[in-house]
FIMARDREN-781718 format. One line per field, with one value per residue: residue number from 1; z, y, x of N, C-alpha, C in turn. Coordinates in pm, whole numbers, plus 50000, padded with zeros to 5 digits. Example, Ala and Ser with C-alpha at 12.3 -4.5 7.8 and 13.67 -1.06 7.14 Angstrom:
<pts>
torkol	[1:2]
n_zz	[50780:50708]
n_yy	[49431:49775]
n_xx	[51319:51285]
ca_zz	[50780:50714]
ca_yy	[49550:49894]
ca_xx	[51230:51367]
c_zz	[50780:50787]
c_yy	[49670:50003]
c_xx	[51320:51290]
</pts>
This chain:
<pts>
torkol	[1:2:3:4:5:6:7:8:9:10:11:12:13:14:15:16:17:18:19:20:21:22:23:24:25:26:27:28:29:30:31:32:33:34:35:36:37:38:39:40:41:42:43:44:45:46:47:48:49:50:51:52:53:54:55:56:57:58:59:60:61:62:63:64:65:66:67:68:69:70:71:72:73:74:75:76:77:78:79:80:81:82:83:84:85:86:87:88:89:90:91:92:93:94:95:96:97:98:99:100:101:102:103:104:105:106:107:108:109:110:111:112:113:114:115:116:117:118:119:120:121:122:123:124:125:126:127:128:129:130:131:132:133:134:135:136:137:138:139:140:141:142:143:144:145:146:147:148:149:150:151:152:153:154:155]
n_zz	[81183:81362:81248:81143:81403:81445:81247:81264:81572:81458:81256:81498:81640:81435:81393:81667:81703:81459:81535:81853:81736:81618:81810:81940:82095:81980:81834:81888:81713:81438:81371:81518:81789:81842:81777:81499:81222:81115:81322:81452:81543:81386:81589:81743:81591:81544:81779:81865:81633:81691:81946:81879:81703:81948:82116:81926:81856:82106:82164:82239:82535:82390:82101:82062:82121:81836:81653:81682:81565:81304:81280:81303:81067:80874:80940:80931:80645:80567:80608:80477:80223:80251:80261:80010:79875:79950:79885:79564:79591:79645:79449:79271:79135:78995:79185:79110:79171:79171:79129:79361:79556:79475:79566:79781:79897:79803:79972:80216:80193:80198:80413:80607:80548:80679:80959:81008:81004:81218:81410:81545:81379:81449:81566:81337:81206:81404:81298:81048:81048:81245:80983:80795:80958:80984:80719:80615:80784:80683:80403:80488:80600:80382:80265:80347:80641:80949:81146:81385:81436:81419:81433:81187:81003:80754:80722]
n_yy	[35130:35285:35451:35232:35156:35393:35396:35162:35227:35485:35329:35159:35358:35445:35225:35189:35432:35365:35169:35250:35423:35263:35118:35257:35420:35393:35735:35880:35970:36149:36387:36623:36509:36340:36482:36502:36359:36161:35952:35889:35628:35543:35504:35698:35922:35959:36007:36188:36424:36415:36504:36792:36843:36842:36970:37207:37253:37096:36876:36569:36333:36108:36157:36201:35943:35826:36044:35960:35722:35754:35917:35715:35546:35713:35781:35547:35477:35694:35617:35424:35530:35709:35525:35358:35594:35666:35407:35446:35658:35540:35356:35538:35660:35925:36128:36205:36523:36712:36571:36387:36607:36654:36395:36413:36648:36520:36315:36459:36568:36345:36263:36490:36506:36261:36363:36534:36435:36344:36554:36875:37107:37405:37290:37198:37430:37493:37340:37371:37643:37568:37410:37597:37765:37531:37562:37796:37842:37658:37787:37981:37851:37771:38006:38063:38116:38008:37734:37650:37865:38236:38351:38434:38539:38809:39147]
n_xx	[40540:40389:40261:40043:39907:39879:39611:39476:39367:39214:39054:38941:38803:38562:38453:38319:38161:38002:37872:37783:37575:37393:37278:37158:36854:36528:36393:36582:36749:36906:36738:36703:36651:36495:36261:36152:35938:36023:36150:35930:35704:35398:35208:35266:35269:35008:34899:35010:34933:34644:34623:34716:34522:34291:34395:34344:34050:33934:33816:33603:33607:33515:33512:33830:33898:33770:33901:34117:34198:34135:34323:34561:34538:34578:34823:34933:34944:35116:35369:35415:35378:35581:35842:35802:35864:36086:36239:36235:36429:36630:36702:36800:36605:36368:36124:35803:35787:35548:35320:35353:35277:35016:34820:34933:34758:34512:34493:34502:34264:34083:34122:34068:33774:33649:33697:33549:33350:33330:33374:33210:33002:33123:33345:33493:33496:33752:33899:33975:34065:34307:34425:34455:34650:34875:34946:35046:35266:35397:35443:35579:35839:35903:35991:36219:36221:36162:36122:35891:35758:35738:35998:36331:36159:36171:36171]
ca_zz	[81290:81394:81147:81190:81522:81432:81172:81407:81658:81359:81282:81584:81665:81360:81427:81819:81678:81410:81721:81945:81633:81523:81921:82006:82061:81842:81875:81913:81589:81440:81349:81645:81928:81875:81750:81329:81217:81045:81437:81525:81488:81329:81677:81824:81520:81524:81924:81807:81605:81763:82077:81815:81680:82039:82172:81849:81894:82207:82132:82364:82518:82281:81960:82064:82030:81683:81604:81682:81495:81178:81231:81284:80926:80770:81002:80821:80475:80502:80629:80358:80108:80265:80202:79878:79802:80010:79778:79449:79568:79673:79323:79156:79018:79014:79182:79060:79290:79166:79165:79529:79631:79442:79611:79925:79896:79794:80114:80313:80165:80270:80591:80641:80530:80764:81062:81005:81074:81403:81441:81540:81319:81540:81530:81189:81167:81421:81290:80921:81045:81208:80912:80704:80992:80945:80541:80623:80824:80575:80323:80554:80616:80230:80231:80445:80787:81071:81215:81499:81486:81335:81375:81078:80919:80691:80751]
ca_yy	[35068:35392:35531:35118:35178:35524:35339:35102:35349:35546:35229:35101:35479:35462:35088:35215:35514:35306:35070:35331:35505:35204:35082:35434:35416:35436:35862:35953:36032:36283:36461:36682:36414:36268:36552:36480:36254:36022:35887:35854:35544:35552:35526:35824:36029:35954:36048:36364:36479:36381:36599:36892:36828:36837:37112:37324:37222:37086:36699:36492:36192:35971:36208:36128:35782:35828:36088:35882:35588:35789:35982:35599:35536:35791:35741:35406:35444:35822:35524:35298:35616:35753:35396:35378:35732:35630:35274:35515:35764:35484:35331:35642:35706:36064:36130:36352:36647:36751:36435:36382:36750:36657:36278:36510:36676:36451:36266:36547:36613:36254:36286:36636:36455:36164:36407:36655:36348:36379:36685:36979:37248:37479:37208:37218:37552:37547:37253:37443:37708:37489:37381:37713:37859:37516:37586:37921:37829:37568:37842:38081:37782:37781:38118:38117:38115:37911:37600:37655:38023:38387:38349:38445:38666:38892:39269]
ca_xx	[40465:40331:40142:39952:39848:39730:39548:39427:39285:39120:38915:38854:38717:38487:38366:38276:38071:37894:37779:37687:37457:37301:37235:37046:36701:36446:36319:36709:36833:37011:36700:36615:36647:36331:36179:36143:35886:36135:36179:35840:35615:35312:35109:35346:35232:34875:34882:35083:34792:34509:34669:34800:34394:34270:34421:34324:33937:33857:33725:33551:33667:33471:33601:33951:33930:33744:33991:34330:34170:34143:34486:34664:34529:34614:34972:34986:34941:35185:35423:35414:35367:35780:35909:35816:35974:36261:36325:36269:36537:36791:36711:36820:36508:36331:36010:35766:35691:35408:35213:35312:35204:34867:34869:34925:34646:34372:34468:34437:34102:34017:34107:33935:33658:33649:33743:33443:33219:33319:33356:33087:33035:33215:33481:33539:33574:33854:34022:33997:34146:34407:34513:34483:34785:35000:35000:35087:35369:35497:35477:35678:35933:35986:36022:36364:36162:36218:36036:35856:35683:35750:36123:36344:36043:36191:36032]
c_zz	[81357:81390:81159:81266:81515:81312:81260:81462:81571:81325:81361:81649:81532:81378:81532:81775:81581:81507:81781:81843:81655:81657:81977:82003:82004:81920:81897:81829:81533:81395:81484:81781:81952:81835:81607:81375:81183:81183:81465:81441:81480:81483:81700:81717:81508:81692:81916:81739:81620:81907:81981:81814:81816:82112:82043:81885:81996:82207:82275:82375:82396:82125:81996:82033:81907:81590:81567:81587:81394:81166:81247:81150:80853:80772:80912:80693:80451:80517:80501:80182:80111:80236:80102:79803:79829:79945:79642:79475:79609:79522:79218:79108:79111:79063:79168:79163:79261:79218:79310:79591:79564:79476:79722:79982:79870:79893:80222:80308:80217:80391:80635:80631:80631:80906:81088:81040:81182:81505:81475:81436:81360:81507:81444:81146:81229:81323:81131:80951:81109:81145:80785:80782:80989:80798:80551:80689:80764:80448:80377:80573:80418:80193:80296:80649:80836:81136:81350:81516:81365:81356:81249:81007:80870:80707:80603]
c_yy	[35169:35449:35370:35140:35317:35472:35277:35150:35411:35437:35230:35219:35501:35394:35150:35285:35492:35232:35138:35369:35371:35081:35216:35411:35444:35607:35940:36019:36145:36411:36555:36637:36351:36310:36522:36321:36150:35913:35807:35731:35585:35571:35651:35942:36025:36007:36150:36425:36477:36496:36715:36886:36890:36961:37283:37338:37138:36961:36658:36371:36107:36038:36178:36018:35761:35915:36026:35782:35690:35838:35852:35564:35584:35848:35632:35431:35578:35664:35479:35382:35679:35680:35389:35492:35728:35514:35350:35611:35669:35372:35423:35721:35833:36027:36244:36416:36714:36661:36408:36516:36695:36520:36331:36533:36641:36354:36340:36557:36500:36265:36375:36543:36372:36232:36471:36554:36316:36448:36751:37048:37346:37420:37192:37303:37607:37453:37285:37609:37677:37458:37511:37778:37730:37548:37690:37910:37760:37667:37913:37989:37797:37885:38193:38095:38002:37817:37626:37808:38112:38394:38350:38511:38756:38998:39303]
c_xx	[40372:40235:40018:39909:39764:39605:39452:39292:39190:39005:38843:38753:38579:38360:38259:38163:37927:37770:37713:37549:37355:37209:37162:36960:36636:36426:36441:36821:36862:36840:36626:36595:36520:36225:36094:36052:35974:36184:36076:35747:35490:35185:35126:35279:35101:34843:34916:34975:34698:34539:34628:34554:34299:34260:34411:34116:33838:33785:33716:33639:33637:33544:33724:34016:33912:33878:34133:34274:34172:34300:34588:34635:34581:34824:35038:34988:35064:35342:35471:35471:35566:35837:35905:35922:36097:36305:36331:36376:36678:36772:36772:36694:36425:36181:35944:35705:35574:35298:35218:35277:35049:34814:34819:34795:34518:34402:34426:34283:34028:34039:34031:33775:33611:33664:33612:33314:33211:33346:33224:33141:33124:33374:33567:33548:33712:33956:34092:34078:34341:34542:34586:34640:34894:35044:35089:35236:35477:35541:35569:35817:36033:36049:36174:36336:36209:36107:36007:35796:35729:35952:36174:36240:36123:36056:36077]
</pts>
């Protein structure tokens, strides 16, 4: 009768915790508290780079609005592009990393493209450099480094 009730309790402690998880607000999940894109909606991340954008080169009011309107596009379709990869990996099936690193990158290149038309010159040289120090940082992440700066740097 004992060991039932500890049974019991062990459920009903499992059930409770499923509930609470799956009642959390959207932006609260286990990745970071809100932080990881995997939280954020497609506006939230197009307002996230258009800022991140913003505060690297300095846009006008009116570029802001042009700007967020291109980065919700390109919000939507990365959207649509994780779903997909997320129904092929709960299918089993392999996706090829190359093709999405080269996928990757001829979106980026459209976007760059579409950005620089409303951009200044000037503008586009910060927002190219920009992007030259997040690569750099994604490469340093691969490299053992740490998210968010020069932390973890091996001398």
């Amino acid at each position: 009768m004992k060991s039932l009730k500890t049974l019991l309790v062990a459920a009903l402690a499992i059930v409770s915790m499923s509930v609470v998880a799956q009642n959390r607000p959207q932006g609260q999940g286990q990745r970071g508290q809100g932080r990881g894109m995997g939280m954020m909606t497609v506006a939230q991340r197009a307002e996230r780079e258009t800022a991140r954008i913003n505060e690297a080169v300095k846009l006008t009011d009116a570029q802001v609005v042009e700007i967020n309107k291109i980065n919700y596009k390109y919000a939507a379709q990365d959207s649509v592009r994780f779903a997909q990869m997320r129904a092929q990996g709960n299918n089993g099936q392999q996706f090829d990393r190359e093709a999405m690193m080269k996928q990757r990158q001829e979106i980026q290149d459209a976007k760059t493209a579409e950005l620089n038309k409303v951009l200044t010159a000037d503008q586009q040289k910060k927002y190219q450099k920009m992007l030259e120090d997040q690569a750099a940082q994604m490469r340093n992440m691969g490299q053992g480094g740490q998210r968010g700066g020069q932390r973890g740097q091996r001398n």
